[in-house]
C-alpha positions as CSV (number, residue, x, y, z in Angstrom):
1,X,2.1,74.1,21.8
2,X,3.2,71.4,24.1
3,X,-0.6,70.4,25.0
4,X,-1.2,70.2,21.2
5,X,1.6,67.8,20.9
6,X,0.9,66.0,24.0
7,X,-2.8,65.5,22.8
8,X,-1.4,63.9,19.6
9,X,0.9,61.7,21.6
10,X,-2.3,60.4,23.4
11,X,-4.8,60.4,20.4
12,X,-1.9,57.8,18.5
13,X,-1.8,56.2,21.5
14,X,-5.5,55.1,22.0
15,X,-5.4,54.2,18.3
16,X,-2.5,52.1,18.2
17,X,-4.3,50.6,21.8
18,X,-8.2,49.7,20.2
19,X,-6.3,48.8,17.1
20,X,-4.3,45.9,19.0
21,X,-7.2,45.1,21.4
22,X,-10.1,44.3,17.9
23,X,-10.0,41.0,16.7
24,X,-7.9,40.8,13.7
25,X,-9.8,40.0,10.4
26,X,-10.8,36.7,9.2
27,X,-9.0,35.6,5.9
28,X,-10.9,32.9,3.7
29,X,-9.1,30.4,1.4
30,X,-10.7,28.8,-1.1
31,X,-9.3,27.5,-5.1
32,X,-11.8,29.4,-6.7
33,X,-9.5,31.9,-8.0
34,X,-7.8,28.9,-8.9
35,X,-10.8,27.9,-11.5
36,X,-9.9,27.4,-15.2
37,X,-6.2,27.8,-14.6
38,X,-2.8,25.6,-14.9
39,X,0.3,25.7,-13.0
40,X,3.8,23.9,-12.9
41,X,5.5,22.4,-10.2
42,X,8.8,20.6,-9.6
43,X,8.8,18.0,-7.0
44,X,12.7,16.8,-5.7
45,X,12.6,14.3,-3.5
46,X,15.1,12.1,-1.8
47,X,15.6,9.5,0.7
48,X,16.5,6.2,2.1
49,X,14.5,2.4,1.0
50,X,15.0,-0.2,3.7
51,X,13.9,-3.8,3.0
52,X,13.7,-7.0,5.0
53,X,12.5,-10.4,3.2
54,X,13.0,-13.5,5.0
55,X,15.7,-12.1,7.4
56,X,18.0,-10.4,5.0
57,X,18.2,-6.7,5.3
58,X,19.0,-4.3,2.1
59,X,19.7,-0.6,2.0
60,X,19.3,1.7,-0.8
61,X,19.4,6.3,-1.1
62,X,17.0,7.5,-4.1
63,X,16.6,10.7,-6.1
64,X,14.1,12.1,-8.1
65,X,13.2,15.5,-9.7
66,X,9.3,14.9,-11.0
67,X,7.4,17.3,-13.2
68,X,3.5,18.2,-12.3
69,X,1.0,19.9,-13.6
70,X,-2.1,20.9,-11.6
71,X,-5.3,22.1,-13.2
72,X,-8.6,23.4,-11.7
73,X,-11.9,23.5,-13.8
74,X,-15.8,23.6,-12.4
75,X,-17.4,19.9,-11.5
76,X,-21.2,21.2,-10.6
77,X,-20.9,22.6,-6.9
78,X,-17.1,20.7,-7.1
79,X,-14.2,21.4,-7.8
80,X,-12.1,19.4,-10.3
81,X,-8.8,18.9,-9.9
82,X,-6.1,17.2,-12.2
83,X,-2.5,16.6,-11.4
84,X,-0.6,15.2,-14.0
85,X,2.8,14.0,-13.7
86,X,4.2,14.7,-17.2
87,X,8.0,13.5,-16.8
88,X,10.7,13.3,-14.2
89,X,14.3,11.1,-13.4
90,X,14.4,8.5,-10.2
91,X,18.0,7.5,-9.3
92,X,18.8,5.1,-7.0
93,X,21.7,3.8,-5.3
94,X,22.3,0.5,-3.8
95,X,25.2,-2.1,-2.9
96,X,24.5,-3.7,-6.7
97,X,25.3,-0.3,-8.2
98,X,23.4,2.5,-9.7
99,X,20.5,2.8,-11.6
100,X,18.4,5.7,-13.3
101,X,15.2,5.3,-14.9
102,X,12.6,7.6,-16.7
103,X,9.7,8.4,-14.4
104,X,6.4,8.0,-17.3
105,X,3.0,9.9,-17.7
106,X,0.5,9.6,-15.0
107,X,-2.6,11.3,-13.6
108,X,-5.0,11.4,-10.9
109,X,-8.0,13.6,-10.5
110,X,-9.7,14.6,-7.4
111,X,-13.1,16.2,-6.7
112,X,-13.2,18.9,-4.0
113,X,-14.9,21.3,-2.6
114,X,-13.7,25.0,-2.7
115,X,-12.2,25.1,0.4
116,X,-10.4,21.7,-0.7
117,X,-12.0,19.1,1.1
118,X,-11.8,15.5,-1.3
119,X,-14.9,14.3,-2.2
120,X,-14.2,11.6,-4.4
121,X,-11.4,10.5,-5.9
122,X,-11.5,9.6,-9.8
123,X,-9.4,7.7,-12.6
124,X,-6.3,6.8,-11.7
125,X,-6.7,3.8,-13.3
126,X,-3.1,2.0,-13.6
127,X,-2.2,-0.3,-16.6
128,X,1.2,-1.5,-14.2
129,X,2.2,-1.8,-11.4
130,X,4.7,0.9,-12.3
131,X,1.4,2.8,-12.8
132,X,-0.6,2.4,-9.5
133,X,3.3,3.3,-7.7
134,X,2.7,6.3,-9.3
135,X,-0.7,7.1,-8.7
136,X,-0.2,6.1,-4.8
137,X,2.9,8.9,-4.7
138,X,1.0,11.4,-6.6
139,X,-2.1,11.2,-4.3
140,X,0.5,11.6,-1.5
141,X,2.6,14.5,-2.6
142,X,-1.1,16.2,-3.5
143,X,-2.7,15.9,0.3
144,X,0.8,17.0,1.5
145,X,1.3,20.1,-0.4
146,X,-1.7,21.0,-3.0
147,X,-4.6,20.1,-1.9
148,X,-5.2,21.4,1.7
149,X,-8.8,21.7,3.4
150,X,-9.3,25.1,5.1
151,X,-12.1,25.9,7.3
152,X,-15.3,27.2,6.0
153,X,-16.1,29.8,8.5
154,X,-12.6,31.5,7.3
155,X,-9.1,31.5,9.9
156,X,-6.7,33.8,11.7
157,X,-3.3,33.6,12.4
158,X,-2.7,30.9,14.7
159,X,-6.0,28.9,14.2
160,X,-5.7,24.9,14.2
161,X,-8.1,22.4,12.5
162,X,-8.7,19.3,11.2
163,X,-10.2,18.4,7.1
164,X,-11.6,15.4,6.4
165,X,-10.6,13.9,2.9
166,X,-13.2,11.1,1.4
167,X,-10.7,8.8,-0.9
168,X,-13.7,6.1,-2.2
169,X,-14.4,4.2,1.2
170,X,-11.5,5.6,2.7
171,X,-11.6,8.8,5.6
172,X,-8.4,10.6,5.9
173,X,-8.5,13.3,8.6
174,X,-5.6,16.2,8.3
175,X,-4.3,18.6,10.7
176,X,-3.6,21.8,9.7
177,X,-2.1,24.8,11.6
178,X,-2.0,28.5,10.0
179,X,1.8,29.8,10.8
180,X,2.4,33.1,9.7
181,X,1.7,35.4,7.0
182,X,5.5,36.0,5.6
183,X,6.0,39.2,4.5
184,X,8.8,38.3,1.8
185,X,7.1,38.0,-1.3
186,X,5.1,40.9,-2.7
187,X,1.8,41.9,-1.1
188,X,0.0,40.6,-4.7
189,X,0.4,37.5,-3.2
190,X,-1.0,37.6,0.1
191,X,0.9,34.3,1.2
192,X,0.1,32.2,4.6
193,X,1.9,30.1,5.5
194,X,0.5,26.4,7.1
195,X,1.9,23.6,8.8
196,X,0.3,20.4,7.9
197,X,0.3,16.7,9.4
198,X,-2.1,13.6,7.8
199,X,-1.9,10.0,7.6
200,X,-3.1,7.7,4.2
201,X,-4.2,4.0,4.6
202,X,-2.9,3.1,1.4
203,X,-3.9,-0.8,1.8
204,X,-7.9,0.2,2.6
205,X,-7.7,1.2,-1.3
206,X,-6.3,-2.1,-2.4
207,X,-8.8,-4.8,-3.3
208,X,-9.8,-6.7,0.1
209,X,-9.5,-10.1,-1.7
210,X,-5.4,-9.3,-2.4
211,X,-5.2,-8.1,1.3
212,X,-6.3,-11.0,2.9
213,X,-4.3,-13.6,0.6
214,X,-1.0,-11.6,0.9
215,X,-1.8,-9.8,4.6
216,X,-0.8,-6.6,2.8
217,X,-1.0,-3.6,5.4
218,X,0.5,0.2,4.1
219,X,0.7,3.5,5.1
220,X,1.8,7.0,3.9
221,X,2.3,9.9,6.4
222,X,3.4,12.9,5.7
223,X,4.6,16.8,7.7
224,X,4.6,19.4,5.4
225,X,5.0,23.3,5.4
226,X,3.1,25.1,2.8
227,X,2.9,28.9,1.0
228,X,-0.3,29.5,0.1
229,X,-1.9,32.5,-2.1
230,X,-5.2,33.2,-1.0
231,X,-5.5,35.9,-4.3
232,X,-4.5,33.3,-6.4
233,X,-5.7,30.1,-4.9
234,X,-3.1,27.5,-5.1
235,X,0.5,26.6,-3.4
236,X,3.3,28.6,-4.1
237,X,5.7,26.1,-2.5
238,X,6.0,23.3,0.2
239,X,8.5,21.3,1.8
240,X,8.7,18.6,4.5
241,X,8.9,14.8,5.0
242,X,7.7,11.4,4.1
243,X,7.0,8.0,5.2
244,X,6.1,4.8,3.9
245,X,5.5,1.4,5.5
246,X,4.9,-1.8,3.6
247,X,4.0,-4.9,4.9
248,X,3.5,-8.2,2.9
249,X,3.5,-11.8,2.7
250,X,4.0,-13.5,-0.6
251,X,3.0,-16.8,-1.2
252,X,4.9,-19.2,-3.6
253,X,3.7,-22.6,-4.3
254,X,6.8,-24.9,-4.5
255,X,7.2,-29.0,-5.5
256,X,8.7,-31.1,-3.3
257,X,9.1,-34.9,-4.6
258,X,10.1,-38.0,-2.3
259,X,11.9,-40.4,-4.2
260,X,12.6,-43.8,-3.0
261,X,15.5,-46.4,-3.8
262,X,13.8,-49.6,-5.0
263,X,15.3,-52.3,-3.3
264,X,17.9,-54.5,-5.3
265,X,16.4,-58.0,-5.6
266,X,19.1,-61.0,-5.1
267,X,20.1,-61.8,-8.5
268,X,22.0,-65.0,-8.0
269,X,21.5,-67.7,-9.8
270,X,20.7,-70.7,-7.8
271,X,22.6,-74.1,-8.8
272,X,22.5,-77.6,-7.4
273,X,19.9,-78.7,-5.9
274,X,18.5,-75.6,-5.0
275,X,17.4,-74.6,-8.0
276,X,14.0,-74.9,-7.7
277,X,13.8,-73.0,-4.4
278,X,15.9,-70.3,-6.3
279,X,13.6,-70.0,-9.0
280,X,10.6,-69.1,-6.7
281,X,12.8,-66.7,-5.1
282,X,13.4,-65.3,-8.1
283,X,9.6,-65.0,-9.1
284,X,9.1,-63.6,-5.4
285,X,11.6,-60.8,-6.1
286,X,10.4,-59.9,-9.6
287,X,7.0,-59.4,-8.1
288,X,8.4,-57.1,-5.5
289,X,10.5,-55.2,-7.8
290,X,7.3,-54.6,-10.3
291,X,5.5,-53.1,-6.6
292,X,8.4,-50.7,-6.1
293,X,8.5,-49.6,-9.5
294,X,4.3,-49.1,-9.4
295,X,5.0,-47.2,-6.2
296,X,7.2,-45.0,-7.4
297,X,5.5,-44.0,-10.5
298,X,2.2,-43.4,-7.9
299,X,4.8,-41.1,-6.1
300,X,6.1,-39.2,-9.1
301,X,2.5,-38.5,-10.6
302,X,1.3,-37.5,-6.6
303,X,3.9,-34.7,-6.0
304,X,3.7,-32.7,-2.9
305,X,3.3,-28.8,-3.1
306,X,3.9,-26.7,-0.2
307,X,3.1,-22.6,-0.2
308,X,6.2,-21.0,1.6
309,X,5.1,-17.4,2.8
310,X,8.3,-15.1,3.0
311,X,7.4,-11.3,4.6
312,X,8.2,-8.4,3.1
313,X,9.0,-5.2,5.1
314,X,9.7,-1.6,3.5
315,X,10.1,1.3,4.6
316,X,10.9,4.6,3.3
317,X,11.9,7.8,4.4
318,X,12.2,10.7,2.3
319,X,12.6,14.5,2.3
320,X,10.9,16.8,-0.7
321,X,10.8,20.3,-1.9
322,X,7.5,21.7,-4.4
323,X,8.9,24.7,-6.1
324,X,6.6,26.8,-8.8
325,X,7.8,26.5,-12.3
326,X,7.6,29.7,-14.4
């Protein structure tokens, strides 16, 4: 009886040993699963706006909750992706008080490949400033939290790579790092969990005409920490940090006029017998005063403009949380 029990104790233990000595499986992510569905998010961000323009310094703390939809359908061999932000609130505080506004409709729309590598990027055509704001966060929030690349050849626990995101003439390489697989949702879920790091050269999207006439320079760059479904093929959740750095210099034309006294001719009437000698002076001074008067007509019509370039500095730094809407 004890050799049977002994034998048992070995035979578990040469399992348990081969068991931790094989290579544990390859898991493969991809947004197929993902195909022909919609989900929710809410996005809550907030954070600090510092600005500098022509030496004076200005502080504000923001808020927003932002509501997106995310929607997968079949582009060829692509993937399309949609994100849609359909509403949301921005507060923001400052030392001229508060002030809330209503956060409008506005969408951008990527094309991927399954394993969520951009391709292309498409729309996002703004009507406002307001508009391309938008766009330029939503295409930040998606790299950081809902649109990761994963490696082809599939990844274990541990694994570190880089995805390359093609955003029209613009490469955007991302680091990515799988964590963990929790084990505190159910099983269904099968979550990982990555840690993500990328940097967007917002300004190589601008229009190189505005860059060079206003030496506008940006970047976004993001650290994020995302739960992933593989059986479902999208983000659960994410959380982490943003950063945004604007540079600028804005040109405005401005009038500068000279304006000159005219001289005061001698007015004094001559008497005696200098009268005619006062007459010619007379004459000569009339014919000065008509010059100055010419002169400074010439002046007024020939006004100087000068361009006066003030810089513009901004930077914010923000803190978000994606949660899944039911």
């Amino acid at each position: 009886m004890r050799g049977l029990l002994l034998a048992l104790i070995c035979f578990c233990l040469a399992i348990a040993w081969v068991s931790a000595q094989s290579p544990s499986p390859s898991i493969t992510p991809s947004y197929l699963p993902a195909v022909g569905r919609t989900f929710n998010y809410r996005l809550v961000v907030n954070g600090e706006v510092q600005a500098e323009m022509a030496g004076t310094v200005g502080f504000a703390h923001f808020a927003a909750t932002v509501e997106i939809e995310q929607k997968w359908q079949r582009s060829g061999n692509r993937l399309r992706c949609d994100l849609t932000v359909k509403g949301g609130t921005l507060r923001v505080f400052s030392s001229a008080g508060e002030r809330t506004e209503k956060l409008g409709w506005t969408r951008v729309t990527f094309l991927t490949t399954p394993n969520g590598e951009i391709v292309d990027l498409m729309g996002g055509g703004a009507r406002s400033f307001d508009e391309l704001v938008g766009n330029f966060d939503l295409m930040a929030t998606a790299m950081a939290t809902l649109i990761l690349p994963f490696p082809k050849e599939g990844l274990k626990i541990g694994d570190a790579w880089q995805g390359a995101h093609q955003l029209g003439p613009t490469i955007t390489l991302t680091t990515v790092q799988c964590v963990e697989q929790p084990t505190s949702l159910p099983p269904r879920f099968q979550p990982l969990k990555f840690r993500l790091r990328y940097l967007l050269p917002i300004d190589a999207l601008i229009d190189p005409a505005f860059r060079a006439q206003t030496n506008f320079t940006a970047r976004y760059s993001a650290e994020s920490e995302v739960l992933f479904s593989v059986a479902e093929g999208r983000t659960i959740s994410a959380s982490g940090t943003i950063r945004l750095e604007v540079g600028t210099k804005l040109p405005i034309p401005q009038q500068l006029t000279q304006q000159t006294e005219p001289e005061q001719s001698n007015q004094n009437q001559p008497n005696g017998q200098n009268a005619g000698q006062g007459r010619e002076q007379q004459e000569i001074n009339q014919n000065q005063s008509e010059q100055q008067q010419g002169q400074n007509k010439e002046q007024q019509q020939n006004q100087t403009t000068t361009t006066v370039t003030p810089s513009l500095q901004l930077k914010v730094d923000a803190k978000f949380d994606l949660l899944t809407m039911q």
